[in-house]
C-alpha positions, -999 to 999 in steps of 0.1 A, spaced: -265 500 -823 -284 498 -855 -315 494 -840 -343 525 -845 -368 523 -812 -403 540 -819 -424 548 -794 -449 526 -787 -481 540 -776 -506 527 -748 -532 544 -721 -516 526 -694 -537 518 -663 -507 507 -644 -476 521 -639 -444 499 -622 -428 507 -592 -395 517 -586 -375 482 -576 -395 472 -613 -374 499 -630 -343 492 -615 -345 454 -626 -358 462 -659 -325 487 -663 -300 464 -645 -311 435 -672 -305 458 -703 -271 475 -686 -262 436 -686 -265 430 -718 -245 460 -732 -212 444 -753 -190 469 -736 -162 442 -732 -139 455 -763 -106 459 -770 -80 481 -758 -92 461 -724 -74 489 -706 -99 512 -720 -132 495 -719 -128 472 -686 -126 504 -664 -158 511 -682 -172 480 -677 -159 481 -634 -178 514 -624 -212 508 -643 -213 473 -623 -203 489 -589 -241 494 -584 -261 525 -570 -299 532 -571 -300 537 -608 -321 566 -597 -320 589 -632 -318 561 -655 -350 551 -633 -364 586 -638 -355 583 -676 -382 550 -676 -407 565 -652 -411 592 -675 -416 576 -708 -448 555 -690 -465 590 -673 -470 596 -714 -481 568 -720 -448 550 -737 -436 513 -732 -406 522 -708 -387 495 -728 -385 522 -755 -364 546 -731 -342 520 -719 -312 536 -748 -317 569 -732 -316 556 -697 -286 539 -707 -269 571 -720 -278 590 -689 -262 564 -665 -230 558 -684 -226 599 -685 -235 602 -646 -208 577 -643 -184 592 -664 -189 624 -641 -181 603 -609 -148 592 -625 -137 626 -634 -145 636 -600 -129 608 -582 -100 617 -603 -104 659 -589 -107 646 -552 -83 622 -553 -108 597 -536 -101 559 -526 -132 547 -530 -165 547 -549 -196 528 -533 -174 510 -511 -147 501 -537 -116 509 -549 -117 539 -579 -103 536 -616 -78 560 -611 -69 539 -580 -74 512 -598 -55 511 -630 -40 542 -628 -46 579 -637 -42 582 -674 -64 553 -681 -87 572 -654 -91 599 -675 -93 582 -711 -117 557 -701 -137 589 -688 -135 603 -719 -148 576 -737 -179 569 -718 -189 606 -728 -190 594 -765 -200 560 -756 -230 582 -739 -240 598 -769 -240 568 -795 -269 558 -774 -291 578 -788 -284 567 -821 -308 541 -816 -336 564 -819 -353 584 -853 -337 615 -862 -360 639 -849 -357 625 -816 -317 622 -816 -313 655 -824 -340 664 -793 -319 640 -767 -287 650 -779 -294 686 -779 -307 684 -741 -281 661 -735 -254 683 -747 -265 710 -729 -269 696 -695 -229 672 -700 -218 714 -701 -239 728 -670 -226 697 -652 -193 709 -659 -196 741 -648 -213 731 -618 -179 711 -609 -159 739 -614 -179 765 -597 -173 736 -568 -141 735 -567 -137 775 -572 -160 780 -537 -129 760 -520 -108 783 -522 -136 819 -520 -143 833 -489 -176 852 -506 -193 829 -521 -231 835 -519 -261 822 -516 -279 829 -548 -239 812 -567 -241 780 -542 -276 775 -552 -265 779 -594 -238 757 -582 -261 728 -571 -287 729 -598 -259 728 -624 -236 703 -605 -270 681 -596 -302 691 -604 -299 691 -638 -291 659 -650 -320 647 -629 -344 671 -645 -326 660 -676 -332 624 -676 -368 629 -669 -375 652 -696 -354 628 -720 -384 601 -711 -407 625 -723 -386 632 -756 -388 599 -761 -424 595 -752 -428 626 -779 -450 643 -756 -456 679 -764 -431 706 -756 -446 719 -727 -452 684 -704 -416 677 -711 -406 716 -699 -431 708 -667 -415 673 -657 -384 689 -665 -391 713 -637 -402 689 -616 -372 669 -614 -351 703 -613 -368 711 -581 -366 681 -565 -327 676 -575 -327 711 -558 -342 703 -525 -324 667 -527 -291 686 -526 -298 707 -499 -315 680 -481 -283 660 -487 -263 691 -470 -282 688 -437 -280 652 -436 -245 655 -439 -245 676 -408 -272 659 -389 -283 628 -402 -282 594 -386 -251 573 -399 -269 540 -402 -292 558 -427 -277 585 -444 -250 562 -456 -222 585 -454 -196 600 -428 -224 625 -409 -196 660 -409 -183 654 -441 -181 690 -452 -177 706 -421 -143 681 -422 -133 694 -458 -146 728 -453 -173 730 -477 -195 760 -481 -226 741 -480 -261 761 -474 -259 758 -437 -225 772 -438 -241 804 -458 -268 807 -440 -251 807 -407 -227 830 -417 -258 855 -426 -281 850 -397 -254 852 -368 -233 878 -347 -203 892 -362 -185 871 -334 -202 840 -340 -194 845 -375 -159 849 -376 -157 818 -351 -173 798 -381 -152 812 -408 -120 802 -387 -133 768 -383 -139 764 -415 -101 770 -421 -88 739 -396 -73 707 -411 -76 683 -374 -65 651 -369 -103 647 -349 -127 664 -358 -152 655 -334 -150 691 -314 -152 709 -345 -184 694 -359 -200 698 -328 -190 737 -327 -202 740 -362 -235 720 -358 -241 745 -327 -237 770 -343 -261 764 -372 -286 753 -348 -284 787 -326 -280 807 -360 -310 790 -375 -295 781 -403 -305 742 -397 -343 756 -396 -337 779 -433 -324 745 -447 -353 729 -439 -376 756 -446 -359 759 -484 -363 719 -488 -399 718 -483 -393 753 -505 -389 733 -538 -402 699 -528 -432 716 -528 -427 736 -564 -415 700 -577 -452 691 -564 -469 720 -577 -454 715 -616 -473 683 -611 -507 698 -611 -498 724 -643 -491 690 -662 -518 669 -687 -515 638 -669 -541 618 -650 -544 617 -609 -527 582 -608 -496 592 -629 -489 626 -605 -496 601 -578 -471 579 -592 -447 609 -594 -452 623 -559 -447 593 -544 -414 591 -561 -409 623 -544 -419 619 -510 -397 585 -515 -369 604 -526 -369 630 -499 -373 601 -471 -339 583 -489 -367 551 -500 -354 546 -530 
């Protein structure tokens, strides 16, 4: 990784789409030598970047580096260092939730076994950061100060997670901290790291920043009431998820706060069950939200910060076709598109 990548410089006219920027980021993820030696250590590594995914932030990471005007082929390092971090999180997390699969496959820990689980997690968080050593000093020391700072917020995201478990007071302003740490930021993260690379000035890379921070926000919570009332065959999930495990998801909050005192305790004991079928107690719960109105304050707070994601677009020195570009990302995103 000797290589020093300048930003190249261009008033694009066109910009690529999305299923462009996946290919371009699948090609150079393909040609990263990460088959090394210990092979315990670096084939894990090597198994969960190829299980797949939308690529979505390393996407983001691209996108950006073209709305300033930046060959996207310059950000492709950074992309790469976002994407090997994201998946360093979802091994550490596997590992917390004890989960079988990932995408549809078996896990690392599950895999190989725990200890190699959490070493070869380790080392993607360095591998991460030796990324950016392909870049000029002024902009390493930009990517690997936002870098640093989002790998901790991520962290404590996580743990505030797994604290709410076990918290019968959790509230809404903490589960909303919780989410933009856990979430958010990494997606605002690897946006603004396109700009960095782009060296744009300070404030476009705080505004797209923002942007994606808002519309990791409202992805979240959008994610949250498809869990609860999305269709299957498009959501891609288990629709009840966290009413099953008990999660105190925004709905949950909300309902608790807009209904009787009755109504209320009814939710809070459901939330306490561990059922062999679940099938009554998903439809109690998603009554419940529905009657509260806690399904409609869900909505109401997604369009909430999809729209502020859309309104940082206008505050930002770009022209009409790039915020096009952007909010059409957006609107993609929010519709599960991409």
């Amino acid at each position: 990784m000797n290589c020093i990548f300048e930003a190249r410089k261009s008033e694009f006219h066109f910009m690529h789409d999305i299923s462009q920027y996946q290919d371009f980021f699948i090609d150079y993820l393909k040609k990263q030598n990460i088959h090394k030696e210990p092979v315990n250590l670096y084939e894990p590594i090597e198994y969960i970047l190829g299980l797949g995914g939308k690529r979505i932030r390393p996407v983001l990471t691209l996108m950006a580096a073209e709305v300033f005007n930046t060959d996207y082929s310059v950000a492709l390092p950074a992309a790469m260092a976002v994407e090997v971090f994201h998946n360093f999180s979802l091994v550490h997390d596997d590992i917390m939730d004890d989960a079988p699969l990932r995408r549809g496959q078996v896990t690392v820990h599950e895999k190989w076994n725990l200890n190699t689980g959490i070493l070869s997690g380790d080392a993607m968080l360095i591998l991460a950061y030796q990324y950016f050593e392909q870049y000029e000093p002024n902009v390493f020391r930009n990517l690997a100060k936002l870098f640093s700072k989002t790998a901790l917020e991520v962290c404590e995201g996580q743990q505030w997670d797994v604290d709410f478990e076990t918290r019968k007071d959790v509230t809404i302003p903490e589960y909303l901290k919780m989410i933009e740490y856990k979430t958010a930021v990494l997606v605002a993260a690897a946006m603004k790291m396109g700009a960095i690379v782009a060296k744009t000035s300070e404030n476009e890379a705080d505004l797209i920043y923002d942007f994606g921070l808002n519309l990791g926000l409202a992805f979240q919570l959008q994610d949250d009431y498809l869990d609860a009332f999305g269709d299957p065959e498009t959501f891609g999930k288990q629709v009840g998820g966290d009413i099953i495990e008990n999660k105190k998801t925004y709905l949950y909050l909300k309902a608790l706060e807009f209904s009787s005192k009755e109504k209320a305790s009814e939710l809070e004991q459901l939330f306490t069950l561990q059922l062999e079928d679940n099938t009554e107690k998903i439809e109690t719960a998603k009554a419940i939200f529905n009657a509260s109105g806690a399904s409609k304050a869900t909505q109401d707070a997604i369009e909430m910060y999809t729209l502020k994601a859309f309104e940082t677009l206008e505050k930002m020195e770009i022209n009409a076709e790039k915020k096009d570009v952007l909010r059409t990302f957006g609107e993609n995103l929010m519709g599960r598109k991409v």
